[in-house]
N, C-alpha and C positions, 0 to 999 in steps of 0.2 A: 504494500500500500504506500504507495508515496502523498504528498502535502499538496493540498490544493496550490497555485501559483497568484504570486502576491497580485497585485491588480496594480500592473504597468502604468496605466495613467494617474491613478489616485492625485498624483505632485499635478495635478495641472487648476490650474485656477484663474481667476481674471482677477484686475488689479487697474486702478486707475492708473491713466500716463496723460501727461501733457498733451491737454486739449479732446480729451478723450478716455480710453479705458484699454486694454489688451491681457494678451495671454501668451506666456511662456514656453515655448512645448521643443520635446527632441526632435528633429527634419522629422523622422516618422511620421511623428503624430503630428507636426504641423501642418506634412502635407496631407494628411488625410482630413484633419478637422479644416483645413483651410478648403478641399472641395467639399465637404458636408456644408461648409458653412454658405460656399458659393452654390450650392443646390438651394438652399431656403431663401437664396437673393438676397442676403447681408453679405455688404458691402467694407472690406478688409483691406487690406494691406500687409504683406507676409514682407518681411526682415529676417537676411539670414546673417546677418553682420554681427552678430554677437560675439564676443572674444570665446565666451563660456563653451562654445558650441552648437547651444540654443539657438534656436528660432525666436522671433515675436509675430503674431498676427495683430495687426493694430487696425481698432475702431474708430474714426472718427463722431460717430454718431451715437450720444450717449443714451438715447430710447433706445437704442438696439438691445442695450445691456441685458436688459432682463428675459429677452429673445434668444440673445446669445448664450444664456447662463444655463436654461432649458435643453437646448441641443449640447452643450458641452457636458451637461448634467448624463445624459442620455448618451453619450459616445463614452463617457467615463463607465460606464456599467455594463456596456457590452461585451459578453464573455466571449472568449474563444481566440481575442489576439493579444 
């Protein structure tokens, strides 16, 4: 019997940034929640300039947030990757 597997995304979360709000994520996951997030028609901005190795997906649009937080909410809980 081996241990269920930790839940790879859990570390992802949104946070305000100048002028706006955004989210954090490894190339993976940012190119995946960055086409989830372009299927729902919120409108992004993916940064891969980070020193850390991270990505940023950045929102201008702070109604988005709580649109955004739903579908992030919902990719964080999907089993199997």
């Amino acid at each position: 019997m081996s241990l269920a597997k930790r839940n790879e995304r859990e570390y992802l979360d949104i946070a305000g940034s100048e002028g706006g709000f955004s989210i954090t994520a490894k190339p993976e996951h940012a190119e995946q929640l960055s086409a989830l997030l372009t299927r729902h028609g919120y409108a992004h901005r993916r940064s891969k300039e980070l020193a850390s190795g991270l990505e940023q997906l950045l929102f201008a649009e702070i109604s988005l947030r709580p649109k955004v937080a739903e579908v992030l909410e919902s990719y964080k809980n999907v089993r199997g990757s």
